[in-house]
C-alpha positions as CSV (number, residue, x, y, z in Angstrom):
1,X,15.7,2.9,8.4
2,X,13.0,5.8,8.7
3,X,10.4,5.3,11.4
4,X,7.3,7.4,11.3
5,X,7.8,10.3,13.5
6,X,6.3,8.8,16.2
7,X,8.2,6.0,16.8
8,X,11.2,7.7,16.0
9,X,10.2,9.8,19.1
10,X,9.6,7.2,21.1
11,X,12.5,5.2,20.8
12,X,14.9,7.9,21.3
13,X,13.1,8.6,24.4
14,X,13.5,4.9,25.6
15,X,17.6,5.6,24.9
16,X,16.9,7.9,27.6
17,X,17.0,5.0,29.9
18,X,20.3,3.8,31.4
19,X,21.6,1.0,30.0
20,X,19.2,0.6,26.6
21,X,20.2,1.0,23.6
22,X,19.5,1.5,19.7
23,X,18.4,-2.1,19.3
24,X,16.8,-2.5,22.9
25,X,14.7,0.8,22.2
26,X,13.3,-0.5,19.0
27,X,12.5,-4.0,20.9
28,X,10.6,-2.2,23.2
29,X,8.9,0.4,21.9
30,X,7.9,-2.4,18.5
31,X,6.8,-4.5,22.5
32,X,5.0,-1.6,23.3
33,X,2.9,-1.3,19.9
34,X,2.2,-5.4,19.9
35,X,0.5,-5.0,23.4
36,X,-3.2,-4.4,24.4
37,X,-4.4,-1.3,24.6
38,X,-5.4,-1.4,28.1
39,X,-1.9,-2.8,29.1
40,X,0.1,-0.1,27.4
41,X,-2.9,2.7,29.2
42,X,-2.2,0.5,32.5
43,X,1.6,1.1,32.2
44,X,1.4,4.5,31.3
45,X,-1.4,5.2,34.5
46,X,1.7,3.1,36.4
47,X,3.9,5.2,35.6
48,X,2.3,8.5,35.9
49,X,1.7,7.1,39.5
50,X,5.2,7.3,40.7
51,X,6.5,10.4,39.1
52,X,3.1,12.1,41.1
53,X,3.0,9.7,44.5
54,X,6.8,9.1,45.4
55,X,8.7,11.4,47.1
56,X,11.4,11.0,50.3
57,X,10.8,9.5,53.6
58,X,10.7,12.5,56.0
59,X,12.7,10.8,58.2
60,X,15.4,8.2,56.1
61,X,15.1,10.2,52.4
62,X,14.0,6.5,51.2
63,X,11.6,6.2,48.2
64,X,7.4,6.1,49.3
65,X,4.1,6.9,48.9
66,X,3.6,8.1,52.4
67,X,4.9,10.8,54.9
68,X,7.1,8.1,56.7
69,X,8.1,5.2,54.9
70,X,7.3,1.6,56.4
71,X,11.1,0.3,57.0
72,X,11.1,3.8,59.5
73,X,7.5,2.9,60.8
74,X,8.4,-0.9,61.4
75,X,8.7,-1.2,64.9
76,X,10.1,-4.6,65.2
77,X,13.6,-2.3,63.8
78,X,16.4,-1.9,65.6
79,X,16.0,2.1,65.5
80,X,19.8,2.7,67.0
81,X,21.5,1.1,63.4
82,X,21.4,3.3,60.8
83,X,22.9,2.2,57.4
84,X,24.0,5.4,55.5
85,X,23.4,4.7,51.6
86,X,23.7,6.9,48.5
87,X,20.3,6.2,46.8
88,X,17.2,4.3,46.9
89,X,18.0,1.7,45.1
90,X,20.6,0.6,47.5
91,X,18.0,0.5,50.0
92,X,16.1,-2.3,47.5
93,X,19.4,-4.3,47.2
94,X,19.4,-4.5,51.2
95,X,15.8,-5.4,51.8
96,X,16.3,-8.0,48.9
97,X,19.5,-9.4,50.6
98,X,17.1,-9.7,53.5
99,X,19.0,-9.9,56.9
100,X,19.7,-6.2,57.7
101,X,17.0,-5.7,60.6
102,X,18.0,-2.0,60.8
103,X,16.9,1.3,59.6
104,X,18.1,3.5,56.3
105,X,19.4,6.9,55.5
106,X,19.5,8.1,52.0
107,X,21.8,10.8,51.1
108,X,20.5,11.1,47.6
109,X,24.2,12.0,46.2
110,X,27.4,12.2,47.8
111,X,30.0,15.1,48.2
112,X,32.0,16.1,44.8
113,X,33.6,19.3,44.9
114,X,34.1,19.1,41.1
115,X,30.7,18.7,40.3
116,X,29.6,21.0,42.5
117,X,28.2,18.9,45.1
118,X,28.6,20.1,48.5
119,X,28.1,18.5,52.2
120,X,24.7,21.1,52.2
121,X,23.8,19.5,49.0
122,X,22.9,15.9,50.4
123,X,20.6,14.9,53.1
124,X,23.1,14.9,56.2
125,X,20.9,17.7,58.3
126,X,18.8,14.9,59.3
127,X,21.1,12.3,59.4
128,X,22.7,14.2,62.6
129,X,19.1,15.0,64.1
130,X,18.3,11.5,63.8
131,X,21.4,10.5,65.5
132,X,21.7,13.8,68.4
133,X,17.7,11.6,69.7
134,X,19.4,8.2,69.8
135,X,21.3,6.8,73.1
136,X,23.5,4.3,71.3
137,X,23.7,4.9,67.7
138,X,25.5,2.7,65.0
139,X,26.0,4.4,61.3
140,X,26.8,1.5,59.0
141,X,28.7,3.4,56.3
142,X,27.3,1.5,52.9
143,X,28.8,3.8,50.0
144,X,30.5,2.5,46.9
145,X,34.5,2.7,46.7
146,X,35.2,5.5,45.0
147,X,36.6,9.1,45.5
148,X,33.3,10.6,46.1
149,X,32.4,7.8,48.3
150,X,35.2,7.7,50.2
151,X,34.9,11.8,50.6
152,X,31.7,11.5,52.0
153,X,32.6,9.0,54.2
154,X,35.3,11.2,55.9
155,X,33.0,14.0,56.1
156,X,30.6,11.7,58.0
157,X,33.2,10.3,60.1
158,X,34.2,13.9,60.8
159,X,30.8,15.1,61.6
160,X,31.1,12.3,64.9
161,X,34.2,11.7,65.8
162,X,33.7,13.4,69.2
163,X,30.3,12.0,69.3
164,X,28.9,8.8,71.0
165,X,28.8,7.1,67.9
166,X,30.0,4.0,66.8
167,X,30.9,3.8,62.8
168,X,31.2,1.2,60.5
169,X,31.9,0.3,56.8
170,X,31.4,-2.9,55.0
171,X,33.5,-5.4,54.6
172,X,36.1,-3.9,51.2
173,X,35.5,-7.7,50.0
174,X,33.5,-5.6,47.6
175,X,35.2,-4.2,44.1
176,X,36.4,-0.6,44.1
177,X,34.4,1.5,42.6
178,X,31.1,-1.1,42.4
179,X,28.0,-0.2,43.0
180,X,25.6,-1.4,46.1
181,X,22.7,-1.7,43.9
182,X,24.7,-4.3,41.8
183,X,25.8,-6.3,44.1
184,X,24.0,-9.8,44.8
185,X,22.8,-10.9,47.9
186,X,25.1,-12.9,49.4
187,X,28.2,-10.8,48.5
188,X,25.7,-8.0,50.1
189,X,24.5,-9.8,53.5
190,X,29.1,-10.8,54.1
191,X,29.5,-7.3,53.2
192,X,27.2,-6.2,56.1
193,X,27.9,-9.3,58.4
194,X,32.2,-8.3,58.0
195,X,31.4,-5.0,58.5
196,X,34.7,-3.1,60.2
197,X,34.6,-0.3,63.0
198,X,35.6,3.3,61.6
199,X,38.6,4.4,64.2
């Protein structure tokens, strides 16, 4: 069927998304044209917000709109657990599962050699700053099961094995290969709760 140019712009740009396809494009861009005008100019505003405002936590890498976000400026945290995660969005998933009273680090990747993605390439620098000014530090290792997960997990262990540090995973009660952000809460909060020491 031929679009106007337009919308045929539009909807291969929604394809961009993951997860939405042909049909799902046309549903939302034909949504998009049935709305108001001043929803579809609050949406785009909304939008334009986040790609300008958000940027990484100087401390955790975590998705926020200020220099520090507020899971590293809640002080009722237990500062010494750290819970090492790939991406933001895992960080959401945790919060949601709500009984992690911790603190975050987000990598924002992890280490694959075959797609060129080095130790230097993800935020570990100040992972072990963060961890040299703490007396009794926890890392909570919280990366999905696969070879690139389980790569950067060595490398981490690695980093402190001669270090006061204590490491742990999660429970492996979680699917190879699944990721954090699709996990539910409950599988999420056993995961965490069953987590194992890293000897």
């Amino acid at each position: 069927m031929a679009y106007p140019r337009v919308l045929s712009d539009l909807i291969h740009d929604l394809k961009q998304i993951p997860g939405v396809g042909d049909r799902s494009a046309e549903r939302y861009a034909f949504s998009l044209l049935e709305m108001k005008t001043e929803i579809v100019e609050d949406l785009v505003e909304k939008l334009s917000d986040c790609r300008n405002n958000l940027h990484p936590c100087e401390v955790c890498g975590h998705i926020t709109d200020k220099d520090i976000c507020d899971i590293c400026s809640d002080s009722s945290r237990n500062q010494n657990i750290i819970c090492v995660l790939e991406d933001y969005r895992s960080v959401i998933a945790f919060e949601k599962a709500g009984n992690y009273n911790g603190v975050y680090h987000v990598l924002n990747g992890l280490i694959s050699p075959i797609d060129d993605i080095n130790p230097e390439d993800i935020n570990l620098s100040s992972l072990i700053k963060r961890v040299e000014e703490l007396e009794k530090p926890e890392l909570i290792i919280a990366l999905k099961s696969t070879i690139e997960g389980q790569t950067t997990t060595l490398y981490i262990q690695k980093i402190f094995e001669n270090k006061k540090v204590t490491l742990s995973r999660l429970s492996y009660g979680i699917s190879m290969g699944t990721e954090i952000d699709y996990l539910d809460e409950i599988t999420l909060d056993r995961a965490l709760n069953d987590r194992k020491k890293i000897e």
